[in-house]
N, C-alpha and C positions, 0 to 999 in steps of 0.2 A: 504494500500500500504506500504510494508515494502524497505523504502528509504534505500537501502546500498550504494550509491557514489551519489557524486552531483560535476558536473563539469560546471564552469561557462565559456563555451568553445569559447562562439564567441561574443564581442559587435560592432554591426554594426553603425557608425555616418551614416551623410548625405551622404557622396563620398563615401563610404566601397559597395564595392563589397556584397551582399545578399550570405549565403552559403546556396550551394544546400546538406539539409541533406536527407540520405538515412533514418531518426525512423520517425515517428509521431510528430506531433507539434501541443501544445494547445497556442496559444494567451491568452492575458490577457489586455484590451483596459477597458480605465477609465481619467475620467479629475484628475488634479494635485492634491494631498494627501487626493485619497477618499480611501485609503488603499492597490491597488497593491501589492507594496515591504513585507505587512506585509502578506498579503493573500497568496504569494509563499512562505514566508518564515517558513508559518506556516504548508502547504503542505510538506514544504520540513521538518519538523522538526527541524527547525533553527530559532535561536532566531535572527543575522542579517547577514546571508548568502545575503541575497539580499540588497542592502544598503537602509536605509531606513533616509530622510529626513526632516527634519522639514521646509524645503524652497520649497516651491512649483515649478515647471519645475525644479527639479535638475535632475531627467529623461531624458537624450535629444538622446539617443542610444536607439537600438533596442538588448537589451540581451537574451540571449539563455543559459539554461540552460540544462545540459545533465542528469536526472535524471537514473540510473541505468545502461545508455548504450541501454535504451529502447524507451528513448521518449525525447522530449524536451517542456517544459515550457517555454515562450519566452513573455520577458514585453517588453508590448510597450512602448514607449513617451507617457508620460500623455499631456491630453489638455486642452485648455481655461485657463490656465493662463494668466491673464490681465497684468501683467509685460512687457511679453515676447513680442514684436515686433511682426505685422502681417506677418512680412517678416520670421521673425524667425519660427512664427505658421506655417504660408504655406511653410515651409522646411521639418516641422517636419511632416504634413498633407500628404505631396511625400511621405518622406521614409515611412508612414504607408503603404500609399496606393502601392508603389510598393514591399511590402513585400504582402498584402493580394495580390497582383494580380499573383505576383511571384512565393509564395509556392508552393510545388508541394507538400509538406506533409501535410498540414494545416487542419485539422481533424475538431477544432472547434474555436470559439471566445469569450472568456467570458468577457465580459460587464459590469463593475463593477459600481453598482450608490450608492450613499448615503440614507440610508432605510428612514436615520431621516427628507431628505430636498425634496419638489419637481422638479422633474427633471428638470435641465436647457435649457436651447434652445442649448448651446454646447451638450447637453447628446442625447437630439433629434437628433442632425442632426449627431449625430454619428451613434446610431441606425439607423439610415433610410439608415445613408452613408454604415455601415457592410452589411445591405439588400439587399443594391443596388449591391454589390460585390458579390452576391449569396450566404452569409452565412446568417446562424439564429441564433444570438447569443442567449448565456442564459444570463440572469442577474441576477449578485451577488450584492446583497442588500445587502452592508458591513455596517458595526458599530453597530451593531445587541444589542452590550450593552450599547449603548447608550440610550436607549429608553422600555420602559416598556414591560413586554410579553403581556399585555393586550392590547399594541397598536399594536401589529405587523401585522394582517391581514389589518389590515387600515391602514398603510404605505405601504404596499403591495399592496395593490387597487392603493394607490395616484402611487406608480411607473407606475405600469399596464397603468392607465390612463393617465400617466402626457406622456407616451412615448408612447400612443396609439399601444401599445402591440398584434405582430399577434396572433390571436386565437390560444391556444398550447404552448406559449412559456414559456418556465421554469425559474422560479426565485425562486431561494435558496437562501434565509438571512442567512448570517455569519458575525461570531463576531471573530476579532483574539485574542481580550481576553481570552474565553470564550472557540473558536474551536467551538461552532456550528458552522454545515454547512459544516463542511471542510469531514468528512466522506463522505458525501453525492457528495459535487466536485469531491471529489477520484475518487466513485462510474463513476459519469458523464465523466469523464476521461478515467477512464476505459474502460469504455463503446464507447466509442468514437474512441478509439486508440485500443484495443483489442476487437472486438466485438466476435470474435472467441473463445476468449478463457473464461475455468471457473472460479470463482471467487476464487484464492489462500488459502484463508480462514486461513492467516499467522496472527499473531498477530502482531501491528504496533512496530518497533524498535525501541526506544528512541532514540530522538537525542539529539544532542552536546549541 
């Protein structure tokens, strides 16, 4: 995907109106600093286009990004941060849920877990909760250099397992050190947002 403009066009808090966009829209749903910020930022070619935190729930908006004028990437609120008030969770739990119930462009959801740890009961009940909304997320098994190449199909089991995974469902490990994985989201993007069309076969532009 050769990224020419990135517009960070809309952030939506708790009261903010949801905008009705006329391109495609990929979600990005994951508990607090399992990498989000760094996974768009590395789609988008950008070292910290998308703000990236070392304080867990600094996420509390739903942002949209306008990549090319074709499509929108859109981070959620990260969840299960134990900080954060369950008053505050169940705020941020709405705005999710009335954004998935509301899109009317909402193409896909991608599910980001930690490759290295087993899934938590927040990651469960997200998974089951995306389901229950009629999508089928894929799960991006982020920190991918964290952890040995020799371990990775057995981290990939324990996710499979730990989130009792429908038959079918894709999970792509990615590293944003590294960029494995990120060609291959492109691809699932693509795919998802353009099915019509053929694949560019441009070379990726460097970014900033």
């Amino acid at each position: 995907m050769v990224i020419r403009s990135i517009n960070l066009e809309t952030v939506c808090g708790i009261t903010s109106v949801l905008p009705k966009n006329g391109k495609p829209e990929i979600a990005f749903a994951g508990k607090s600093n399992v990498g989000k910020s760094s996974l768009i930022n590395a789609l988008m070619n950008r070292k910290s286009y998308a703000r990236i935190s070392a304080t867990p729930g600094k996420t509390q908006t739903i942002n949209f990004y306008n990549i090319n004028e074709e499509l929108y990437l859109v981070d959620l609120p990260g969840y299960g941060y134990a900080k954060v008030s369950e008053q505050e969770k169940a705020r941020w739990g709405q705005l999710i849920e009335r954004y998935l119930h509301g899109s009317d462009q909402l193409r896909a959801v991608l599910l980001l877990i930690d490759i290295r740890h087993t899934p938590s009961e927040n990651d469960r009940m997200m998974y089951r909760w995306i389901l229950d909304q009629g999508f089928e997320p894929v799960i991006i098994a982020t920190k991918l250099d964290k952890i040995k190449r020799s371990q990775v199909q057995k981290h990939v089991k324990m996710l499979k397992d730990g989130l009792s995974l429908v038959p079918g469902t894709r999970v792509i490990p990615f590293s944003s050190v590294t960029k494995q994985g990120k060609e291959e989201i492109w691809e699932l993007i693509k795919e998802e947002c353009f099915p019509d069309d053929p694949a560019d076969g441009e070379e990726e532009a460097d970014g900033k």
